[in-house]
C-alpha positions in Angstrom: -28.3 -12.9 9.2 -27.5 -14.5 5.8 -26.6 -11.0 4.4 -24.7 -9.6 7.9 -22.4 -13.1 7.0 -21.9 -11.9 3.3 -20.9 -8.5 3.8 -18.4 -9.7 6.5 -17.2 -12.5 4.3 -17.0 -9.4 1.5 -15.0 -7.3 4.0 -12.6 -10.4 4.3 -11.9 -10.7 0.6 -11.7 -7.3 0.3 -8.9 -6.5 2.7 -7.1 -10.5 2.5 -6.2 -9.7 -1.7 -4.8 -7.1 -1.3 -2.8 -7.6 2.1 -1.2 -11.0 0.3 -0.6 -9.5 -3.1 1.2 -6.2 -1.3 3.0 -8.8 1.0 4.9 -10.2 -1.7 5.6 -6.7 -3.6 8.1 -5.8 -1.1 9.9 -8.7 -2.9 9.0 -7.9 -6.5 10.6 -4.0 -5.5 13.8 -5.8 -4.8 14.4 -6.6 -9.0 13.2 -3.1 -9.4 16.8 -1.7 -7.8 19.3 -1.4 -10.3 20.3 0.4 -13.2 17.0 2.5 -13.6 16.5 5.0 -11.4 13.2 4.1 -8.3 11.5 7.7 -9.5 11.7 6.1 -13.4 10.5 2.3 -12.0 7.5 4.2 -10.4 6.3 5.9 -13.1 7.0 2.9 -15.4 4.9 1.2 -13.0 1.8 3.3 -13.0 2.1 4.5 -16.2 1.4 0.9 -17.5 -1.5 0.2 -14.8 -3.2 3.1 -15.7 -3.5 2.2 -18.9 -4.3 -1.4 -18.2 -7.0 -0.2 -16.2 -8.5 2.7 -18.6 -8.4 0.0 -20.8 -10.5 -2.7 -19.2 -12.6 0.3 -18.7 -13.5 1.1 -21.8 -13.3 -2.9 -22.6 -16.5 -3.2 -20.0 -18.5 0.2 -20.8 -17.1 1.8 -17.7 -17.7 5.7 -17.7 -14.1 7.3 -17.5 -16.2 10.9 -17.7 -15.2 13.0 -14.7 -15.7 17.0 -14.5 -12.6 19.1 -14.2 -13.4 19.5 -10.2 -13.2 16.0 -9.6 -9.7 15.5 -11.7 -8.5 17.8 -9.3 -9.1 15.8 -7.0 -8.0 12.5 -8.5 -5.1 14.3 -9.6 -4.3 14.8 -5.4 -4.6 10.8 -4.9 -2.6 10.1 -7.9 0.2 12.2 -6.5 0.2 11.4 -3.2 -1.0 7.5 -3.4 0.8 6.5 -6.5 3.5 9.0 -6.5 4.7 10.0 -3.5 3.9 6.7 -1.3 6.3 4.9 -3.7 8.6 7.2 -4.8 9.7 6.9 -1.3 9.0 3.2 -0.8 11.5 2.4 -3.6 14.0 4.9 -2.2 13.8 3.8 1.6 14.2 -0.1 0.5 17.3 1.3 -1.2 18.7 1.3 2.6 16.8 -0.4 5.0 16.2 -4.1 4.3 11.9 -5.2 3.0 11.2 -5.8 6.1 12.1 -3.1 8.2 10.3 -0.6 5.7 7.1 -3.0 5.8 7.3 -2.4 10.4 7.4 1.3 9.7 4.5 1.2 7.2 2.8 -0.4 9.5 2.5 3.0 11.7 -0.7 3.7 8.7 -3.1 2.1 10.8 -2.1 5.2 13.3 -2.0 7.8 11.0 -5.4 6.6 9.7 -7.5 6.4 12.8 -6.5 9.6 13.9 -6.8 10.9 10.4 -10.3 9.5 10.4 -10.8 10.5 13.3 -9.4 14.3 13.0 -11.0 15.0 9.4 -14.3 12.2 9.5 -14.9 12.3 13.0 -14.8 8.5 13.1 -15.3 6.5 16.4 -12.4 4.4 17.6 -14.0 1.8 19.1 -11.9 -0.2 22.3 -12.0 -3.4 19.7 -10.5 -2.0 17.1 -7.9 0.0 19.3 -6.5 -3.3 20.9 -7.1 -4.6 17.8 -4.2 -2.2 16.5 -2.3 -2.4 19.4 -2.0 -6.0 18.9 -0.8 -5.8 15.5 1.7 -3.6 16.0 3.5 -5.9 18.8 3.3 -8.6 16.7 4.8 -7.3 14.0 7.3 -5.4 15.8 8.1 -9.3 17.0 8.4 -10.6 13.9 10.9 -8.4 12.2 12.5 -7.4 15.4 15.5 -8.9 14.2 15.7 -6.7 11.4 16.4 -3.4 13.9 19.3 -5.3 15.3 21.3 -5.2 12.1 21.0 -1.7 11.2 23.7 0.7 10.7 23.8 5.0 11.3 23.2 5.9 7.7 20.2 3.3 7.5 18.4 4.5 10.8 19.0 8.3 9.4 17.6 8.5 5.4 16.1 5.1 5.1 14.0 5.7 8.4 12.9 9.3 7.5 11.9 8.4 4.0 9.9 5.7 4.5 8.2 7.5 7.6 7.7 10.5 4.8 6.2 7.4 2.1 4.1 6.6 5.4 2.5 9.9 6.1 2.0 9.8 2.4 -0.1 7.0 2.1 -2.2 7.7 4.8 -3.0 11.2 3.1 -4.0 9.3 0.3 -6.2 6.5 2.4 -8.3 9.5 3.5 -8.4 11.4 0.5 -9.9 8.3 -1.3 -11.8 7.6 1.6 -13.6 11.4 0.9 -13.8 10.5 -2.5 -15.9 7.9 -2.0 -18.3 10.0 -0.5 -18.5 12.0 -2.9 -20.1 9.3 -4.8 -17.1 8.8 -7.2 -16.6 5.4 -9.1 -13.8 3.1 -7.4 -12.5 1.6 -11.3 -12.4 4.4 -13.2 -11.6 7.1 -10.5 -8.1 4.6 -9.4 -7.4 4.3 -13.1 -7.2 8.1 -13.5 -5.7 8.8 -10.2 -2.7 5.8 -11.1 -2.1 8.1 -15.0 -1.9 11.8 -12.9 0.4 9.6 -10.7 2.5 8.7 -12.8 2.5 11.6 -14.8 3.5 13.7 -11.7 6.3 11.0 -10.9 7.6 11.7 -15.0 7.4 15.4 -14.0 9.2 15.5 -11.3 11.8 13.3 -13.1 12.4 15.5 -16.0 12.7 18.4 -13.7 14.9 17.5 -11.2 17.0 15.5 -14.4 16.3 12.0 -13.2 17.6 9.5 -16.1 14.5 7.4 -17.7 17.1 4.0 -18.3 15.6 1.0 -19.2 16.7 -2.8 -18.0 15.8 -5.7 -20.5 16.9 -8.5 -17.1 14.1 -11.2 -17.1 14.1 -10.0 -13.4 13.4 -6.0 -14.2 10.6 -7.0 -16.5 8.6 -10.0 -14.3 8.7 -7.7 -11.5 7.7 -4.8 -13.6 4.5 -6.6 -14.9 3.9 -8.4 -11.9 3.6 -4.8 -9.7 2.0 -3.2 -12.8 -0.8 -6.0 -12.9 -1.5 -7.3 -9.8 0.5 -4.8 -6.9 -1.2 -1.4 -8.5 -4.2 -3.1 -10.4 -5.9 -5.7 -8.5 -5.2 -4.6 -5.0 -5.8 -0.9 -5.3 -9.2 -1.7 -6.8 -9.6 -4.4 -4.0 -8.7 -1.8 -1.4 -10.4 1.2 -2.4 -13.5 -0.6 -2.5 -13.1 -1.9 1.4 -11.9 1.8 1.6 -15.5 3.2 0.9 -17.2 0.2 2.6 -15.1 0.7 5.7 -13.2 3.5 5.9 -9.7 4.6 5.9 -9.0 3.4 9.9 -9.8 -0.1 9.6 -8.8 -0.7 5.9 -5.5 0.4 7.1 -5.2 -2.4 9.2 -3.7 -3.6 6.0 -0.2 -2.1 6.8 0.0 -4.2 9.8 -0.5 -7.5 8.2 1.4 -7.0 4.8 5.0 -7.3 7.0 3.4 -11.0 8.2 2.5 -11.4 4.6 6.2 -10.0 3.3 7.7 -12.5 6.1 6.1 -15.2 4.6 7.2 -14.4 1.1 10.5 -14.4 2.3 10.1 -18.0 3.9 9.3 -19.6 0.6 11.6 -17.2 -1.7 15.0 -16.4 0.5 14.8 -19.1 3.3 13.7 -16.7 6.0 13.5 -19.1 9.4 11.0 -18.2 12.0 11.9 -17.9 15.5 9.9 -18.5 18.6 9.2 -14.6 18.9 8.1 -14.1 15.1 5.9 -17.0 16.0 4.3 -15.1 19.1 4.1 -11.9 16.4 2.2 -13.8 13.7 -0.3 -15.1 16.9 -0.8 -11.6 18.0 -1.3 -9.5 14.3 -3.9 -12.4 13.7 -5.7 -11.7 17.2 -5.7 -8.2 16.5 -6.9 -8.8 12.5 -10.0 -10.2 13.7 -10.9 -7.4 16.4 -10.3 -5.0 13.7 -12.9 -6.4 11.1 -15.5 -8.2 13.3 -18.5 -6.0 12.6 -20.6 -5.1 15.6 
């Protein structure tokens, strides 16, 4: 019994740091739009983390020894978790306000149960189910006004890319997910995977002749260190781990509650007043968090 209570109260921790640190990042992104291109801001981004993190590694004794097969295959989350995903996060927020891209992230939790359920042959429990079906109302209640004050161009190219950052992610949610299987370290396998990301983001930069400008703004580089740090650093590593503990369909839960989390951000840093429906949404995406992660 006493351990049954730990591991959920783990599971809890797990999925809560990461949700509120990723539910203010869609406010960070906003100083990250400017005068340096999003491709340059990502790799900046991971660049930095990844060597934050193969730091500490080396700083606590952790292995960073991996055989070629396995960078292969870190080399595949890197691209499409810390490259893709955000290349197309920055560009999507670019037209569509925070958080009407958070609502269409939100969709991962879909594309991860069936994924899981397609490639792992997971279960999908009725719980868990409603549980995502709750979330999803409620969230579609909270930033519901956000649809309302959308224009053509932004339904067109800020609604395909962030549905193509989207798919992305939950690619990357499973591929860590059969990582973890394979019995790879969560620390030193993200720091890796965050270096090939950002080296494929760089790539793809210098090839397609993507300036790599630089902004000195207070703003640019709070933001910059903030996402580096604590968006890429300590919630990947948070979320990995419930990744491997619970797997890619209820860790992706996550996308549901981040757009609360965003909202909440927004009512303590842009004045964001809640109406009686947002209300209603938070209710329901807390009803359906705890179906989700109950164990049993």
């Amino acid at each position: 019994m006493v351990e049954a209570r730990r591991a959920a109260a783990s599971d809890w921790l797990l999925f809560l740091l990461p949700s509120s640190i990723w539910g203010t990042t869609w406010y960070a992104i906003k100083f990250q739009l400017g005068p340096v291109a999003p491709e340059a801001s990502v790799a900046y981004r991971f660049a930095l983390a990844a060597v934050l993190l193969l730091g500490f590694c080396r700083w606590r004794g952790l292995s960073l020894a991996f055989g070629w097969p396995d960078h292969l295959r870190l080399a595949l989350l890197g691209v499409l978790l810390f490259g893709l995903n955000y290349v197309f996060v920055y560009l999507a927020e670019g037209h569509l306000t925070s958080g009407l891209v958070a609502l269409l992230f939100g969709m991962m939790v879909v594309w991860n149960m069936l994924g899981a359920r397609l490639f792992f042959g997971a279960a999908l429990p009725g719980p868990v189910l409603a549980g995502a079906a709750l979330g999803m109302l409620g969230v579609a209640l909270v930033v519901g006004r956000d649809l309302s004050g959308l224009g053509a161009a932004a339904q067109g190219r800020g609604v395909v890319l962030a549905s193509v950052g989207t798919l992305a992610a939950s690619a990357g949610n499973l591929w860590s997910q059969r990582l973890s299987r394979l019995g790879l370290p969560v620390v030193p396998a993200t720091a890796w995977a965050m270096l090939y990301g950002a080296a494929a983001v760089t790539l793809s930069c210098l090839f397609r002749g993507v300036p790599f400008s630089w902004d000195r703004s207070p703003g640019y580089l709070a933001s910059l260190l903030y996402l580096a740090l604590f968006g890429s650093i300590v919630a990947f590593v948070a979320y990995l781990t419930f990744v491997a503990r619970a797997g890619a369909a209820r860790a992706g839960y996550s996308a549901v509650v981040i757009p609360v989390m965003a909202m909440g951000t927004s009512t303590v840093l842009e004045g964001y007043r809640w109406s009686g429906p947002a209300v209603l949404g938070m209710a329901l995406v807390l009803a359906g968090n705890v179906l989700v992660l109950r164990r049993g």
